[in-house]
Phi, psi and omega in degrees: 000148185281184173268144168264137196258152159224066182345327193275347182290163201031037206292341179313329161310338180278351148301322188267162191272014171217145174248133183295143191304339182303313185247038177297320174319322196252316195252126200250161160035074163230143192269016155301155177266200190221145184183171181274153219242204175242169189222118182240133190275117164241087198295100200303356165177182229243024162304317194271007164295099212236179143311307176310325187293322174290339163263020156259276196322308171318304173320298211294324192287337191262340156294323153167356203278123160300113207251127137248129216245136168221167181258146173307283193301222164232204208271182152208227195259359150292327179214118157348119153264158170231027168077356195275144178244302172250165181332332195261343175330266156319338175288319155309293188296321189279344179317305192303312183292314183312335219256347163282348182210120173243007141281023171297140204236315190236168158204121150280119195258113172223118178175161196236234177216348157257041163274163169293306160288111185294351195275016187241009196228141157229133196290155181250183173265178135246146189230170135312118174264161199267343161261337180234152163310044187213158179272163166238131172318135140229130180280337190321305190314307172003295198273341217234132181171172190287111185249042170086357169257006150117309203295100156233089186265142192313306221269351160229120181272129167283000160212158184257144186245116150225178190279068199285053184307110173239196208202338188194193177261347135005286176290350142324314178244070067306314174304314179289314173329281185335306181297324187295298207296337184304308190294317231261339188047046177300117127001286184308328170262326170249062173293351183262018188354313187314341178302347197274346197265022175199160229219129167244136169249136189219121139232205192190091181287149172149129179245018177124163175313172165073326185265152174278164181296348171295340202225007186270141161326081101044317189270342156312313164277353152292317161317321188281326190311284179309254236282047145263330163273002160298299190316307173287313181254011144303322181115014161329189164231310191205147176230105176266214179176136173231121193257117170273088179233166182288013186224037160197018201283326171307336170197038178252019175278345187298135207247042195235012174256319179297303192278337153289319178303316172288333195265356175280326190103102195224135170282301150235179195222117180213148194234176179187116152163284169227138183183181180205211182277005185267319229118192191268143177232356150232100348313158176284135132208122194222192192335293189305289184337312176291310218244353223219304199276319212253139186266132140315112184242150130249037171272080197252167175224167190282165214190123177254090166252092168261106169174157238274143149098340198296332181267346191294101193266358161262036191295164193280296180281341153243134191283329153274151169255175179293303138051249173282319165281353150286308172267027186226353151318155200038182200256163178338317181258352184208095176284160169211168162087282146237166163259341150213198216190123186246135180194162159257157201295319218266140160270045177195023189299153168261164172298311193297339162262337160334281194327318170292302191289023175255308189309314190299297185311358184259353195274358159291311162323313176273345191270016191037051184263356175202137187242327199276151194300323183277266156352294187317297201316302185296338175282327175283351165292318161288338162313307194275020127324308188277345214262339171254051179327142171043015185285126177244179186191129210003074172070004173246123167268113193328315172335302200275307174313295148343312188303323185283323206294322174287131166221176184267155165230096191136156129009075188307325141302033167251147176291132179269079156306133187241090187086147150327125179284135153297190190228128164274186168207170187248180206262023188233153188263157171286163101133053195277144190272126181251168199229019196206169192262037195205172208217140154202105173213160170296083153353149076269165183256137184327304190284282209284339194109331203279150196286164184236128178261163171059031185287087190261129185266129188205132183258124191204125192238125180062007178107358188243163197262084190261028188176104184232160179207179220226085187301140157277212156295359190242024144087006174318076193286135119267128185223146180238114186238164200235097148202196206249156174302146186077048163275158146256114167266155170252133158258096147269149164237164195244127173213116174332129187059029170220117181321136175277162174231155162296095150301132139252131173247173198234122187270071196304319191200165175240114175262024154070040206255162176297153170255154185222109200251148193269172194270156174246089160281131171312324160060038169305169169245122177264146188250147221178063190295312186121027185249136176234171175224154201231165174223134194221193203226132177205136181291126166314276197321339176204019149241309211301149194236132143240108207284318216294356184252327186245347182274168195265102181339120149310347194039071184273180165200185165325092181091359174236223167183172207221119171291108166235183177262133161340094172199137165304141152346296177283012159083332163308169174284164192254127151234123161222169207223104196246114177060032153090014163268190214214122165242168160219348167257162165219144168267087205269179181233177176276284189324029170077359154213178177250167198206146231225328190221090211296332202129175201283179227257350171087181159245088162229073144280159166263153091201337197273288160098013181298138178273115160325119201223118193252170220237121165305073189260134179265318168274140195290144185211130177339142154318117179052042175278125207281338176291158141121158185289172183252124183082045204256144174242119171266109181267308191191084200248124206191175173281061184297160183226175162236004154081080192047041197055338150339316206268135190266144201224087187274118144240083199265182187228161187214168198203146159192105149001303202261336188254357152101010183247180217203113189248089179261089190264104143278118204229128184051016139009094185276148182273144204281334171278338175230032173289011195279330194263030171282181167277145181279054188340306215307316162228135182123328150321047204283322176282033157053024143271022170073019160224154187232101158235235183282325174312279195299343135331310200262336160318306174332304176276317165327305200293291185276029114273026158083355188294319206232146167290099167314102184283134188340299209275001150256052177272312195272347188255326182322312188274117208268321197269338168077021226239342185081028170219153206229094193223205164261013168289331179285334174297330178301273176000289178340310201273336188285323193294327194290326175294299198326317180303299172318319179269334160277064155284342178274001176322298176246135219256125187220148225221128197215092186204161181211166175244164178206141179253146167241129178257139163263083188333345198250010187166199177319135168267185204267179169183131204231087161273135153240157167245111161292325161210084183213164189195109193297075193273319181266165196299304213267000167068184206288210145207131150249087175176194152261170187203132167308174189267342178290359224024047173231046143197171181163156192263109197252116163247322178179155223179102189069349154129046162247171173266176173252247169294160162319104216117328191278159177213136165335115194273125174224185186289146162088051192220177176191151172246107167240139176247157191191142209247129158264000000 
């Protein structure tokens, strides 16, 4: 997926001269360095600062974070109190403290908000939700405010926040366990590490009692679908999955499918589809489920839940939430349920937006632009910012919204193992003696050799952090420490999806030599296939190719598509070469647009042998948005319809030999927003060419004077009034229907547009839309351009009723698009 920039975010950081590593992710092409930030702990009183408490805090500093621990309530002679009674309290200390460290990178809240004992609670915000009559929790406000610089836009937080929700101190150190053995994967607690090398995917189409399976949502198990196969072809070992649909809805609620897969041992787990503050309800796994079902591990996973309420860490009627109950579930030595947990508060999120924000956060997560849980969080949150711009929706903007409701329930900064971690090493031996008050060595990766950036190096004498650096591309570390000669130092270092490891070094002497620290670049890849594009004007009458009469029909329908192979008019294969791979199939959609890679390759090694499974996605998504086909040609890729099969919905295909092209005509097409208003064939339609015009009028008069025979199965469309007679009302019918198409024809919107492939022997071939008749109708507007088979690059022409790339123009009839490698 590309990255999206968003300039006003975290912009305060860009004042100062290191930006915490967290948000590199966020802030592009900037010649500030990067480095580890601080982590501040806010204690719902000031008891719980603890023994336990301390080896979480020991963690975070051998991870690199300058760690500050204060009480919500007041202090004592170990910690700042701040005294506080409501939410602005708190809102107050942190403006102040950020404004004094603006390398604050997490804030941990651990307290929860509906306890009985207050002294266990630290208050949160409320927002309105945009669908039901109720407020929703949120720590988000928290984070986002005027930091002397005019800005407190909702949409860029200056630190990422989650939520340790206790009950006791108990539940405290269950929680901290649980993190410590996750991070550290101790032999003596994981002796099995491998678990991690495997994935549960769980959804549930259903929109509630009463409604039927005919009318339940679809796209929570397409969604679930793609990643499971980002998952297989991420390198999983095994991804299982438990699916809730209308064609098992009688015993697909049953959760034993769930609970042998989590009791086996899965590194994460994400679900989409129905749940409230109880759990997941399609398949069921809620409270009971959780506390009834799951064996004590602590061989535990991270829990991805997008679906409404699951995160409500204030719900009214559970004092635990599911939530919340994961992670605080079984006891201090036999934990069950996660080690954190990402969800939302509001009980009524829609599915189209859930759906972005799983895709993203997860495809940043496998393509590894980001490992800690809250960054992961934020990005799928900013998506559904860019992919619904400005989307209001009773008077709220979604955007915005979204931002409050998901929160982390967990370690806002834990590193996500994605598989069992590798291992690094530095160019230095353990208990190696050093002569200067600074280390400059080398990062690598065990197995390949290769050096590793963003490797944070942390020198820690006595429990304190007395030096850290930040590796670049070339795997350099340099740290410069503050300690007395004859020191014994520990080093560690840290990287997402790699054991951290140790050193001791030994500060044997100061030859006072200068530190000298190499330069750091962001060291992107910029993706540039090289394909570009122009837009024109063309005459119908002697460019438009028309297929609809000699090309071969697809028989599409609603929602689906067809693979077919590639071939000329003479019966050879069509081959072309799109981003510099070699096709000979294409995969069309109803919806307007075709795909080059039906999808990824499955797991089919044995035993698993998973099918390669491709998925009729009708909603439209941004140019190199990770849902969505592989290898997309977009013409007009949008929600075409056939209005319940009424509508007739032609798609053809073409070959041509002499001139080296390859033709995909959607012709007349109805758009899914207003196919409701088309005409209704189904009666009157007696010669079945999906039109009720005069021809069928004169079949009529045929029938009643005796000229022509009525056949059985055209009886029922014939008597058009349904009256059990075939007379002259129905011809009156016939005729209202042929007016009615007349005089309201813009009534129904019908879409007339084809791609044409050219092949080019010597490379990349040409890929040409042209349109004839089409008008960009819907609230979520067109999708126009290409895309690569990876989706991380690709040509943006329009979106959403936006423009794209540099260059685009608004696609219209009598319009051509050409893409082409010079």
């Amino acid at each position: 997926m590309k990255r999206i920039l968003f300039l006003s975010l975290l912009i305060s950081t860009l004042l100062s001269d290191m930006i915490p590593i967290s948000k590199k992710n966020f802030v592009k092409d900037r010649e500030e360095s990067f480095g580890r930030g601080s982590y501040l702990i806010v204690l719902s009183n000031s008891s719980l600062n603890n023994a336990a408490l301390s080896f979480f805090t020991n963690l975070k500093k051998t991870q690199g974070f300058d760690v500050d621990v204060v009480s919500f309530r007041e202090g004592d002679d170990d910690i700042e109190g701040i005294n506080g009674v409501i939410n602005d309290d708190l809102r107050n200390y942190l403006i102040n403290y950020y404004s004094q460290n603006q390398m604050l990178e997490y804030v941990l809240l651990v307290g929860d908000v509906n306890q009985n004992n207050e002294n266990y609670n630290i208050p949160t915000y409320e927002i309105p939700s945009y669908n039901e009559a109720e407020n929703d929790q949120t720590d988000y406000p928290y984070t986002f405010f005027d930091a002397g610089d005019g800005n407190e836009d909702p949409l860029s937080p200056h630190f990422f926040i989650g939520r340790w929700s206790i009950g006791s101190s108990t539940d405290l150190s269950n929680i901290i366990n649980r993190n410590l053995h996750y991070a550290q994967l101790n032999e003596q607690f994981i002796p099995d590490p491998s678990y991690l090398n495997n994935a549960l995917v769980v959804a549930g189409n259903y929109s509630g009692e009463g409604n039927p399976p005919s009318i339940w949502p679809v796209t929570p198990v397409w969604t679930s679908k793609w990643l499971l196969e980002e998952l297989n072809h991420f390198g999983y070992e095994t991804v299982d999955s438990s699916f809730f649909h209308k064609h098992n809805y009688n015993y697909g609620t049953n959760p034993d499918a769930i609970q042998a897969s989590w009791n086996e041992g899965v590194g994460v787990i994400n679900y989409r589809g129905w749940g409230d503050a109880r759990g997941w309800h399609k398949p069921q796994f809620r409270l009971d489920e959780i506390n009834d079902l799951l064996n004590p591990s602590f061989s535990l996973p991270v829990v991805f839940s997008f679906v409404c309420n699951t995160g409500d860490f204030g719900n009214e009627q559970q004092v635990f939430c599911f939530g919340e109950t994961l992670l605080t579930a079984g006891t201090i030595n036999a934990p069950k349920g996660a080690v954190a947990m990402v969800g939302p508060s509001d009980l009524d999120t829609d599915t189209r937006f859930n759906n972005v924000l799983c895709g993203a956060l997860w495809d940043d997560l496998l393509e590894g632009r980001v490992d800690e849980l809250a960054p992961a969080l934020h990005v799928g949150k900013q998506a559904v910012e860019q992919e619904f711009l400005g989307l209001q929706v009773n008077g709220t903007n979604i955007g915005e919204f979204y931002h409050h409701v998901y929160g982390v329930l967990g370690d806002p900064s834990l590193s996500v193992w994605l598989q069992e971690p590798s291992r690094m090493e530095l160019s230095i031996d353990n208990n190696s003696p050093i002569n200067n008050s600074f280390i400059n060595v080398i990062v690598t990766d065990v197995g390949t050799g290769d050096p590793l950036q963003d490797v944070v190096g942390v020198f820690m004498l006595d429990g304190e952090i007395v030096g850290k650096g930040l590796s670049n591309e070339y795997g350099q570390l340099d740290i410069d420490f503050d300690a007395s000669v004859g020191s014994e130092l520990t080093l560690y270092i840290n990287k997402g999806q790699y054991y951290q490891e140790s050193y001791t070094i030994n500060f044997d002497s100061d030859s006072g030599d200068d530190f000298v620290q190499n330069d750091y670049n962001l060291n992107e890849e910029i993706l540039d296939y090289g394909y570009e594009f122009e837009i024109y004007d063309i005459d119908i009458e002697n460019d438009w190719i028309e297929i609809s009469q000699t090309g071969k029909n697809l028989f599409l329908t609603d929602d689906s598509d067809t693979t077919v192979q590639m071939i000329y008019d003479n019966g050879d294969v069509f081959n072309f070469q799109y981003y510099g791979q070699d096709f000979d199939s294409l995969t069309v959609s109803s919806n307007g647009w075709a795909s080059f890679l039906r999808c990824l390759d499955g797991k089919n090694e044995s035993p698993e042998n998973v099918p390669c499974e491709s998925i009729s996605h009708f909603f439209n998504n941004s140019i190199t948005f990770p849902i969505g086909p592989y290898g997309l040609l977009a013409p007009f890729y949008d929600d075409l319809d056939d209005n319940n099969g009424t509508e007739p919905l032609h798609v053809y295909h073409q070959g041509f030999e002499n001139e080296m092209k390859y033709v995909v005509q959607w012709n007349e097409v109805a758009n899914g927003q207003n196919d409701e208003f088309c005409v209704d064939n189904s009666s009157g339609d007696i010669n079945e060419d999906f039109n009720v015009d005069i021809s069928d009028i004169l079949i009529l008069v045929n029938i009643m004077l005796g000229i022509e025979q009525i056949l059985p199965e055209q009886e029922s469309v014939a008597d058009c009034n349904s009256d059990g007679n075939i007379d002259v009302f129905d011809i009156i019918y016939a005729v209202n229907v042929i007016l009615e198409a007349a005089v309201d024809p813009v009534e129904c919107v019908k879409e007339t547009f084809q791609i044409i492939l050219i092949d080019n022997p010597n490379g990349d071939g040409e890929i040409i839309f042209q349109y004839k008749d089409i008008q960009d109708i819907d609230d979520h507007g067109v999708t126009i351009g290409i895309e690569d088979p990876t989706k991380n690059e690709g040509i943006e022409i329009q979106f959403n009723g936006e423009l794209g790339d540099p260059g685009s123009m608004f696609m219209e009839n009598n319009k051509a698009v050409r893409f082409y490698v010079p």
